[in-house]
C-alpha positions in Angstrom: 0.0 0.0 0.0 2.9 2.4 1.0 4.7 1.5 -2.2 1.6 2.4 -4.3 1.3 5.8 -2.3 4.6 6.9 -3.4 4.7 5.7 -6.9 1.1 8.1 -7.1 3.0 11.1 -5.4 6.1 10.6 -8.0 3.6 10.7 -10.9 1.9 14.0 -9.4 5.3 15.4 -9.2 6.4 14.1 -12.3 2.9 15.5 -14.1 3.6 18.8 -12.3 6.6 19.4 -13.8 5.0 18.4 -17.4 2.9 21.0 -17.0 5.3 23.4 -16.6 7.6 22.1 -19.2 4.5 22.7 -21.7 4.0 26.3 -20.9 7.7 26.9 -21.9 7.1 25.9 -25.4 3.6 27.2 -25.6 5.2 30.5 -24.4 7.7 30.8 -26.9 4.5 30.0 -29.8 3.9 33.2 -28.6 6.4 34.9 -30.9 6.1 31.9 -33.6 1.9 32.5 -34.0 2.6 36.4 -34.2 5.3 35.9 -37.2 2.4 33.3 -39.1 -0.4 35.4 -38.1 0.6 37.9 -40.5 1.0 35.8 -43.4 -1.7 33.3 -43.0 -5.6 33.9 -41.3 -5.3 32.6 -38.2 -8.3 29.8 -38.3 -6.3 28.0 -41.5 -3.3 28.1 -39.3 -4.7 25.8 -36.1 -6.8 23.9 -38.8 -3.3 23.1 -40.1 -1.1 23.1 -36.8 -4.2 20.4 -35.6 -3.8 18.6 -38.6 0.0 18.0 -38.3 -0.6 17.5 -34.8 -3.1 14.3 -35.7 -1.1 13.2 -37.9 2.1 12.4 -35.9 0.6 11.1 -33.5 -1.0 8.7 -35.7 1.9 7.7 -37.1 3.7 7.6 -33.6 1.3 5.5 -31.9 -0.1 3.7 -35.0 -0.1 0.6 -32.7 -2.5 2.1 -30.5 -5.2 2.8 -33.2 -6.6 -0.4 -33.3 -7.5 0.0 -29.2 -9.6 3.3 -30.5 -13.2 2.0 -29.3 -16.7 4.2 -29.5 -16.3 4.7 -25.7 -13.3 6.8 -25.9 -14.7 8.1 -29.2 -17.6 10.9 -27.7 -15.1 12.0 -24.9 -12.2 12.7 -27.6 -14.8 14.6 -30.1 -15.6 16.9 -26.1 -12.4 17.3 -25.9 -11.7 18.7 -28.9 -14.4 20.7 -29.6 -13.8 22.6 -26.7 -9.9 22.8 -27.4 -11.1 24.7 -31.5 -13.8 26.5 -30.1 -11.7 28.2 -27.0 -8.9 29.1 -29.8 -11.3 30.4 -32.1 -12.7 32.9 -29.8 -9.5 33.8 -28.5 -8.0 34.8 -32.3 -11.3 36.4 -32.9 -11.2 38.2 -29.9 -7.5 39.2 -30.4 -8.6 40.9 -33.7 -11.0 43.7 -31.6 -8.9 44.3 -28.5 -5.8 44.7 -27.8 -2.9 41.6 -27.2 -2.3 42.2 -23.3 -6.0 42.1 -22.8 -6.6 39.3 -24.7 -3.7 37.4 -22.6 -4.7 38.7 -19.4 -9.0 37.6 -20.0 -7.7 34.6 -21.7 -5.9 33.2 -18.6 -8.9 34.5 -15.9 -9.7 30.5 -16.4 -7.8 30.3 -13.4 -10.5 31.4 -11.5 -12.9 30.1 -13.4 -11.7 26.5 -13.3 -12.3 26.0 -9.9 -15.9 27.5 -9.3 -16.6 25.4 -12.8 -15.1 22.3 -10.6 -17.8 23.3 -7.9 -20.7 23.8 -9.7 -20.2 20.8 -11.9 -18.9 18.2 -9.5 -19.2 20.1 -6.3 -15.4 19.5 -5.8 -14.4 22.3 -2.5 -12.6 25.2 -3.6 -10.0 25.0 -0.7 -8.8 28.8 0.5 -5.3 28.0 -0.7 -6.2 27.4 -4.1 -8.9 30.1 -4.1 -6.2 32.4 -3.1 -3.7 30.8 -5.3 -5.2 31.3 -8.0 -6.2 35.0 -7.4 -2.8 35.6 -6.9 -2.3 34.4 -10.3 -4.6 36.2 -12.0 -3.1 39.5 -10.4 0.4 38.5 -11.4 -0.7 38.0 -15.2 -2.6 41.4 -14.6 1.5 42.6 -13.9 2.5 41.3 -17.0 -0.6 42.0 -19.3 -1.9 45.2 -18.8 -0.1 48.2 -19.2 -3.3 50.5 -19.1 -5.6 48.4 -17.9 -9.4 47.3 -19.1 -10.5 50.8 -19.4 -13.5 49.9 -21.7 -14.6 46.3 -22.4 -15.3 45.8 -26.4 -16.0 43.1 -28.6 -12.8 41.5 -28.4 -12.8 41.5 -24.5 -16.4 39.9 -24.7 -15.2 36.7 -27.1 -12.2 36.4 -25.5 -13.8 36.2 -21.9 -16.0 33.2 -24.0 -12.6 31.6 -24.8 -12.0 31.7 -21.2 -15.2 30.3 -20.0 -14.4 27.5 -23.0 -10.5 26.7 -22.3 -11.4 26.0 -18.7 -14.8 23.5 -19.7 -11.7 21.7 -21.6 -9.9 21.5 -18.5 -12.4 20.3 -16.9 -13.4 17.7 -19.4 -9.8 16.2 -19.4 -9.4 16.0 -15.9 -12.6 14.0 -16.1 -11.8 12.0 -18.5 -8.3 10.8 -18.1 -9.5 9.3 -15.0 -11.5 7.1 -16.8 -9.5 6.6 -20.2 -5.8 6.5 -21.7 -5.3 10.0 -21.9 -2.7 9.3 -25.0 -6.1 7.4 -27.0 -7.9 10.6 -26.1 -5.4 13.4 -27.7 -5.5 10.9 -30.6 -9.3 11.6 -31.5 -9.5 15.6 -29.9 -6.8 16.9 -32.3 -8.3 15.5 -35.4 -11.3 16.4 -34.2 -10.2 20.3 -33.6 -8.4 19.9 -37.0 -11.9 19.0 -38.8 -13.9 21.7 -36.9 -11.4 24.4 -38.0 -11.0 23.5 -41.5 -14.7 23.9 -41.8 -15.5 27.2 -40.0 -11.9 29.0 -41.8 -14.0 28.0 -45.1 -17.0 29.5 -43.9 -15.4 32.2 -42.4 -12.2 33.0 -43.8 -12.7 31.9 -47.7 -10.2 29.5 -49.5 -6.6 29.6 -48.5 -3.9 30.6 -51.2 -0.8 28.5 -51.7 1.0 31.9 -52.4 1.0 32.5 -48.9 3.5 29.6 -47.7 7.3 30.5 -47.2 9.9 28.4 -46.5 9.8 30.2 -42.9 5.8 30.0 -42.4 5.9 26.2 -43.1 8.7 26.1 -40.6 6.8 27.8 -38.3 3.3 25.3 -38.8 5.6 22.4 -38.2 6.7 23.4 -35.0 3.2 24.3 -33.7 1.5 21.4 -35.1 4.8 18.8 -33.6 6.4 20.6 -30.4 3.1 23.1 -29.4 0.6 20.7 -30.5 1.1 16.7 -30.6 3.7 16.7 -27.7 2.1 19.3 -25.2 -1.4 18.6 -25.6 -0.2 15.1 -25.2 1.8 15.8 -21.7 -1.5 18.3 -20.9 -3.8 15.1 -20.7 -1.1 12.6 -19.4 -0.4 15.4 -16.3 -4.0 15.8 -16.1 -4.5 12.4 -15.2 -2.9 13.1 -12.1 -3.1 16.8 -11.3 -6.3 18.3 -9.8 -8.4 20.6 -12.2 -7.7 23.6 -10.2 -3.9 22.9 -9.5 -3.6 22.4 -13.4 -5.0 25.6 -14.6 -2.6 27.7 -12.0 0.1 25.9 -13.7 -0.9 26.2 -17.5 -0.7 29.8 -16.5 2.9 30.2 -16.4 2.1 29.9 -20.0 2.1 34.1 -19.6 5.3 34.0 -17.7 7.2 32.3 -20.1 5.5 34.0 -23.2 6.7 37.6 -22.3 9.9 36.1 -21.2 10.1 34.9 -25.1 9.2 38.6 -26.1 11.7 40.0 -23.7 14.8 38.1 -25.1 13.3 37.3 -28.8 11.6 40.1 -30.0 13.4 43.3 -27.8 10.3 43.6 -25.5 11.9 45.5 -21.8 11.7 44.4 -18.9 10.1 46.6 -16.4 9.5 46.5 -12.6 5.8 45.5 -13.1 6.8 42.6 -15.1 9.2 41.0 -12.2 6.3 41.8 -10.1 4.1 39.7 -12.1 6.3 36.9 -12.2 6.8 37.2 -8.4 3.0 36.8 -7.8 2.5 33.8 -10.1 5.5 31.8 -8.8 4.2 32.6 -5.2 0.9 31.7 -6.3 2.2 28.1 -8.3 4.1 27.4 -4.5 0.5 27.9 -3.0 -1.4 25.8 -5.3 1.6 22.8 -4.6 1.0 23.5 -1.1 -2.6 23.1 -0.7 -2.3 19.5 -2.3 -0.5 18.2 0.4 
């Protein structure tokens, strides 16, 4: 029994620190999507990223395919509904209002997540990770806003609706992955975002030209659709598995750390008092949210 307690604690640990690898590299797609953004519309893009993502891991765990039965089937399609539809509203949203207020109502999930958790499941929001993870949301307030939400638009409207639909996704994977191999799952929700995006950028966006594709851009798609895409949406539902819903969306949030880090030292962005600020709330507030687990 004591051996089966720690091997569980080692893969909370373990999954922890998957999350937190993942936010590295979705940080730095931070500075790839805003390169690709302005050569291709953004909905072709994550049909395509989703697309290359499906497809290796198809061919990585081709062997696994054949254990694809209809009971994993409905919670994969969930899945990745939710996972399209959050991103769509978020790049629609991005289009009206500006970037740091799309980043900082994009990550309010963190609150979100765990009153979602209550209503839902009636899972307790403890005080530590009810602090936790207003402490987070202030930190990525640090880093966001330079001006603040002085008047909410359009764009702050859809993205809050992203919100509201990245953290039903969270919730449906930590559901899920309790009860199915979370690597069968990814397997079904990215071709199922792929197909959903491919059919709303035709509706919406029109047919894509090949004229648009450099040697960079495709580059650029590759390493969303591999690195951003197949592995960390992988890790996301294997450290899901094992990490609480609440816990989990605190530490998807570092996402914003790492993401202005990228600007900083990629693309000249300063560093400013208010910015080490920010990152001193949200590491206090990833500390907290490891804390109240134990």
């Amino acid at each position: 029994m004591k051996e089966k307690t720690i091997s569980l604690h080692k893969k909370k640990v373990i999954s922890s620190f998957g999350l937190v690898f993942i936010t590295i590299i979705w940080g730095s797609s931070f500075v790839v999507m805003k390169n690709s953004v302005s050569q291709i519309s953004p909905i072709y893009l994550m049909a395509i990223r989703f697309s290359i993502g499906g497809l290796a891991l198809a061919v990585i765990f081709f062997s696994r395919l054949k254990n694809i039965n209809k009971s994993i089937l409905w919670p994969g399609i969930v899945c990745g509904f939710w996972l399209s539809i959050s991103y769509i509203f978020q790049t629609y949203g991005l289009k009206y209002t500006s970037a740091s207020n799309n980043a900082f109502i994009t990550t309010l999930y963190v609150i979100i997540v765990p009153f979602m958790n209550f209503l839902f499941y009636r899972v307790k929001i403890h005080r530590k990770s009810f602090a936790a993870a207003v402490l987070a949301v202030v930190g990525i307030g640090f880093l966001s806003l330079n001006s603040g939400i002085r008047h909410v638009n359009i764009g702050d409207v859809l993205t809050l609706v992203c919100s509201f639909c990245y953290g039903i996704q969270i919730l449906y994977i930590d559901t899920y992955t309790k009860k199915h191999d979370p690597i069968n799952l990814i397997i079904i929700q990215l071709p199922c975002a792929a197909i959903i995006c491919w059919v709303l950028a035709f509706i919406l966006e029109g047919q894509l030209s090949l004229n648009v594709f450099s040697l960079d851009l495709v580059g650029s798609i590759f390493y969303l659709g591999i690195f951003a895409s197949a592995v960390c949406f992988s890790i996301q539902n294997i450290g899901q598995k094992y990490v609480p819903a609440g816990t989990a969306s605190i530490l998807l949030s570092l996402e914003s750390v790492f993401g202005v880090m990228f600007a900083i030292a990629l693309l000249g962005e300063p560093l400013t008092l208010r910015i080490l600020v920010g990152f001193i709330l949200i590491f206090i507030a990833v500390l907290l949210s490891e804390s109240s687990k134990s």
